[in-house]
N, C-alpha and C positions, 0 to 999 in steps of 0.2 A: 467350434461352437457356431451354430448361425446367428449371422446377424442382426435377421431381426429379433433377436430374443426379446420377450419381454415387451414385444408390438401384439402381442396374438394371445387373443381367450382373455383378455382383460388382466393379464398379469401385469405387474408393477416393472419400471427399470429399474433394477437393482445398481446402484453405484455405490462403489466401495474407492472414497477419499484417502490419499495417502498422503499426512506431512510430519516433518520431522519432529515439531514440538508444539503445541497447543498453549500458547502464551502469549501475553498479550504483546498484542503491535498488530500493526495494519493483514499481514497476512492470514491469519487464524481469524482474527476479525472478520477479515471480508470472508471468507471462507464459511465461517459459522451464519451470517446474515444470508447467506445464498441459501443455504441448504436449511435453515428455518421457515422459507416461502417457496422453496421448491413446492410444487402441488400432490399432496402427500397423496392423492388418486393416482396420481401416475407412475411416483418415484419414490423409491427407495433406501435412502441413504444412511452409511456408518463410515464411523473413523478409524484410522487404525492410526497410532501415534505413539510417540516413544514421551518421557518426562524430561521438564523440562530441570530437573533438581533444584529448584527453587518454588515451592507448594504455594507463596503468596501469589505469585507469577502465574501458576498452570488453571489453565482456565478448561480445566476437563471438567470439573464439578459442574461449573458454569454450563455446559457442551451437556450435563448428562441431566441437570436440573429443565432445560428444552428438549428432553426427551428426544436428547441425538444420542443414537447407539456410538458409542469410544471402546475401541479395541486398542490394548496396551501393546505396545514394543519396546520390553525394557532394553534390548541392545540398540536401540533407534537414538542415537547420541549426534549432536550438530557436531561435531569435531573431528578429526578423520581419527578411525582410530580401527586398522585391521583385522583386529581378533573380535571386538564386538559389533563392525560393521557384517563380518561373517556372520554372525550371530543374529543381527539385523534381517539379512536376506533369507535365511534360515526362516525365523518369525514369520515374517512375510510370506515366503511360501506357505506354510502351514495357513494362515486366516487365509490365501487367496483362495486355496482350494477348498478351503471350510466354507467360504463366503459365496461361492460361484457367482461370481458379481460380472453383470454383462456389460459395465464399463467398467474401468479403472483408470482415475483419476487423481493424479501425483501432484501434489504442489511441492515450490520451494526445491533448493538446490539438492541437498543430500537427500534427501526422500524421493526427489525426480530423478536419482539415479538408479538409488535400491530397489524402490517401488517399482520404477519400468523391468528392472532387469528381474524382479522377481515375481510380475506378472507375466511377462514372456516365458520364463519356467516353469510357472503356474497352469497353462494354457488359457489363460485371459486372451482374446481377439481384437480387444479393442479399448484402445491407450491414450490415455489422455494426459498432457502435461502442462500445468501452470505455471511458471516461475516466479511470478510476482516481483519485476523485473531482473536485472540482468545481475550479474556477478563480473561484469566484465571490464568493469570500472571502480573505484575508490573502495573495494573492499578488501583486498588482500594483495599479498606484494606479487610482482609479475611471475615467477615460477611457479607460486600455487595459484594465481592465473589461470597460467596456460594448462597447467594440470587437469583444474574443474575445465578449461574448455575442451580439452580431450576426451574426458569424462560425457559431458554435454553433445561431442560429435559422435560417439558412439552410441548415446543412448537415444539421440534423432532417430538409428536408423528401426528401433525397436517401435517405431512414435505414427499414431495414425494422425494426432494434431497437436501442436503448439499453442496456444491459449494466451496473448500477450495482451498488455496492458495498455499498450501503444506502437501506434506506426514506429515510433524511432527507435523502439526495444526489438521489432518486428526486424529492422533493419541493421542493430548491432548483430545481432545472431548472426543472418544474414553474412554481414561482413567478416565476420570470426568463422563460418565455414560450417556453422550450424545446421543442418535440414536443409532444406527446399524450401520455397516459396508456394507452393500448394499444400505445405505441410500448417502453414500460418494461419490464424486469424485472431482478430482483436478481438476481446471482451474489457471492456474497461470495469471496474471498482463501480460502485454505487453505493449510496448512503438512503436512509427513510426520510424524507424529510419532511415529512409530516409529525416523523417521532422525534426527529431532532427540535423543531418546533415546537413539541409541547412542554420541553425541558428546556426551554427557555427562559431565564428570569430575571426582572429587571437588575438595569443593567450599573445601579447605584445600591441595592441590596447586595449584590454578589460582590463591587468592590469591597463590603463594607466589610464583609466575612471575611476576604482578605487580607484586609487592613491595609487597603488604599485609597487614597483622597478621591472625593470627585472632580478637583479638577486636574488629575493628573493622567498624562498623556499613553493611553496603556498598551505595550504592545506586547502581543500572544504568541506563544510559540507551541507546539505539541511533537513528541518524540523520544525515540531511545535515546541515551547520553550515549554517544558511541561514535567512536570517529569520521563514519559514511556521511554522517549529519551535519557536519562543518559548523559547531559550537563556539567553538574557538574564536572564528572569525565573527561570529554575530556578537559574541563581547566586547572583541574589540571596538566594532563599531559603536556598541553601545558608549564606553569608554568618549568617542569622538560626541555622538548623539548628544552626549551629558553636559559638552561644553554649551550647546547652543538652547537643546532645551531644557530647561528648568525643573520639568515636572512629570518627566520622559522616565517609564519603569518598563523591567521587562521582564514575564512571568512567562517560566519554564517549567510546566508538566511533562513528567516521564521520569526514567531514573535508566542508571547503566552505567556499564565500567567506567566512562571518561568523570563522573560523578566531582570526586574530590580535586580532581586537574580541574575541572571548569570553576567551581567553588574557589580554590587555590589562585584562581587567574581574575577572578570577581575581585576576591582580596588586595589582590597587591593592584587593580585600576581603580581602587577605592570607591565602585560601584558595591558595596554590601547593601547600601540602602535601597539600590536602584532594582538590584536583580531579586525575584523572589523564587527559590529554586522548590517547586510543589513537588515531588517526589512522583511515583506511580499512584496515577487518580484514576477513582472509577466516574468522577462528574465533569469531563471534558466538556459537554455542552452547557455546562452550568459556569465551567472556566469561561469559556469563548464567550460566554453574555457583560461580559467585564470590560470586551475589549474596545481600543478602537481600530487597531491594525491589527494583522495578522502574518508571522514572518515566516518564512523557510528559505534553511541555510546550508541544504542539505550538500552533499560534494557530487553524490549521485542518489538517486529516486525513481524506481519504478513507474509509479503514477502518483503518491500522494494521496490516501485516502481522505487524512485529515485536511486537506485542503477543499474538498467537499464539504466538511463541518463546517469550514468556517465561512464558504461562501454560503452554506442554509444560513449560518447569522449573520448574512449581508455587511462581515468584514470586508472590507479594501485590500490587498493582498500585495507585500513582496515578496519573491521569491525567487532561488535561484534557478535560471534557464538548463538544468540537465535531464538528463532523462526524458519521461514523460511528461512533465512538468506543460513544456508550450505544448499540450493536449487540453492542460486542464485549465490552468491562466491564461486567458487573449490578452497579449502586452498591451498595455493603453487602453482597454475594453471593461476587464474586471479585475488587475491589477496592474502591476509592473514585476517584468524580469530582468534580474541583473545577472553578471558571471558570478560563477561562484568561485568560494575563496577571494573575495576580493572585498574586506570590509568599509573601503571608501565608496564603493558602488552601491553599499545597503545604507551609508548614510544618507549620498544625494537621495536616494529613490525613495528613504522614511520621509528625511525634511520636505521632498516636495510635497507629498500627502498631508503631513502635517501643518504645511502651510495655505493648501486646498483642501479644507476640509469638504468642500461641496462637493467638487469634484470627487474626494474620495469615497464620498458617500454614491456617490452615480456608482463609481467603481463596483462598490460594496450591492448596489442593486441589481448593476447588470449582473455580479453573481451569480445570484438568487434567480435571478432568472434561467440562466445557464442551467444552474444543478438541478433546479425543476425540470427542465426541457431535457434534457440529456443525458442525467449520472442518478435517478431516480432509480431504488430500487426496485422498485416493479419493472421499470424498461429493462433493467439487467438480468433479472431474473427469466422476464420471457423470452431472449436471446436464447440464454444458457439452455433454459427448457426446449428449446427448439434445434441446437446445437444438438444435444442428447437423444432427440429423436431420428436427426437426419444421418448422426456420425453410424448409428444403426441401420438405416437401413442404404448406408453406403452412398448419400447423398454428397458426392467432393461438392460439386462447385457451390452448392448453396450455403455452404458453411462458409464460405467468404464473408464477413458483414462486411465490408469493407474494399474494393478493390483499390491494391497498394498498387501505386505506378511511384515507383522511387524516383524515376528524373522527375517527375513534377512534386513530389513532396517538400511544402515549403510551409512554412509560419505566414499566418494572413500578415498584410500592411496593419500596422498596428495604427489606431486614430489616434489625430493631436491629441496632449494634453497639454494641462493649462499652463505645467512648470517647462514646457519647451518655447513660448514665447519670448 
């Protein structure tokens, strides 16, 4: 196929998205907001997705109610599973060749495998992959590991670009033996924040709906129950948190297998009153206008979407330092990062905020300024838009946004804060 397909006579770029499950959580998210403002003059876009076997969970309806074309893959299952991953690439061939799409563009682990291997059968030319960060850390034990990185090394060599979320994800690959370093380039996540602001509500009306005090000290959390997200430890800290402050709650939106473990472990630190577990919500920015902190405890993290969200509501922010994370948080800037798994390091880092509160509010604004200037959905979109133009017509080097020099890659000097005097 020529490259520049879809550059000539005013034809559209046809891209055909491939991920494994359309449900809610950061990835399908960001994925759905890009291709809602793609410039539907130039670009073309559908899904092709398997189910997620949980209907309140699949957000295809959602996907087909914005008038985004969703092409089903009932063998398209997150789990390894042989005879219906066969079944998978099978599907796949058939929509690629129905679909003649002049890009093809894989998110996510298992779908970045089937997908590539099924548009190289296909005769697609031109391959895109996102991971929506790494698999290479706190998800699964070391042999299925090394597995998916095997998986990962082979399907590099099928790969015109890698798509990452950040330099430091750019750089685990890297070190795991993944692609080339000309095969790279960042795109970070972006949020609207303009729409996230207009869903804003005050911020003593939405306690109320909760049923929490005004003057109780609120701290927000957003995500899967699931064990990548290090739950555990943020309880415990709470646990600690409870001896000092009085009025200190912690409200967890999302739901996931770790569900009844974490509930079960709220119980026996006789925080029931403390913690309020929200289940899967569709008013996240209506949660975050409650708060006064905003926590993440994750073990590892691509980039954190919703830490976007909650710097538009000019939360103050801790979090833990993995992943992409020191991309999105500047330590002592717009929040504090602590290690993770370590719930004595989430308590110093709440107590001092909560005993600066001005400070934390600076925190909380230079946010907002941040997610303006930088992680704004329109600036990611016209990235991406220009990405899709150039991987066409065979433009390598300007698809760099970023040029990555690993020896110099470091975390700025983070500035004083008040609780280091």
């Amino acid at each position: 196929m020529n490259r520049k397909a879809g550059m000539s006579g005013g034809r559209k770029i046809r891209i055909l998205h491939i991920i494994t499950r359309l449900e809610h959580g950061g990835p399908p998210i960001a994925l759905l907001n890009l291709i809602e403002r793609l410039d539907k003059g130039k670009f073309q876009c559908a899904i092709a997705t398997g189910f997620t076997g949980e209907p309140e969970k699949d957000m295809i309806p959602h996907a087909r109610r914005k008038n985004i074309e969703v092409l089903t893959i009932p063998h398209l299952v997150r789990d390894i599973s042989p005879a219906s991953d066969l079944m998978a690439l099978y599907e796949l061939i058939a929509v690629l060749r129905r679909q003649k799409a002049d890009i093809v563009h894989c998110h996510t682990s298992k779908a970045g495998f089937i997908g590539r291997l099924a548009a190289k059968i296909a005769g697609r030319s031109v391959i895109l992959y996102s991971p929506h960060g790494t698999i290479l850390k706190g998800y699964f034990a070391p042999l299925k590991t090394r597995f998916f990185t095997a998986l990962d090394r082979l399907a590099a060599l099928l790969t015109d670009r890698i798509l990452c979320l950040s330099q430091v994800e750019i750089m685990e690959y890297l070190e795991a033996g993944i692609g080339s370093l000309h095969q790279y380039c960042v795109l970070h996540n972006g949020i609207d924040v303009a729409q996230m602001e207009e869903r804003r509500l005050d911020n003593l009306r939405m306690r109320e709906r909760l049923g929490l005090g005004r003057e109780d000290f609120i701290c927000v959390t957003v995500g899967r129950l699931v064990p990548v997200k290090g739950y555990p430890f943020l309880i415990d800290a709470m646990g600690k948190l409870a001896q000092t402050i009085p009025n200190v709650k912690l409200v967890i939106a999302g739901d996931g297998s770790e569900r009844e473990k974490l509930k079960k472990q709220v119980l026996e630190l006789a925080l029931d009153d403390r913690v309020l577990f929200l289940g899967l919500r569709e008013d996240i920015p209506e949660i975050l206008s409650c708060g006064d902190l905003f926590l993440l405890s994750s073990v590892n993290e691509g980039f954190g979407l919703v830490l976007l969200e909650a710097m538009a509501f000019k939360l103050p922010i801790v979090a833990t330092r993995v992943g992409g994370v020191p991309e999105v948080v500047k330590d002592g800037e717009t929040g504090l990062l602590i290690p993770s798994q370590d719930p004595q390091s989430f308590v110093n880092a709440v107590l001092k905020i909560y005993r600066n509160r001005d400070w934390g509010r600076d925190l909380g604004l230079a946010g907002y300024e941040r997610v303006k200037r930088k992680f704004d959905l329109e600036v990611i979109v016209q990235k991406l838009e220009n990405l899709y133009v150039e991987v066409l017509q065979g433009d390598s080097q300007s698809l760099i946004t970023k040029v990555i020099d690993i020896s110099k890659h470091r975390h700025p000097g983070a500035r004083r804060d008040p609780g280091s005097a």
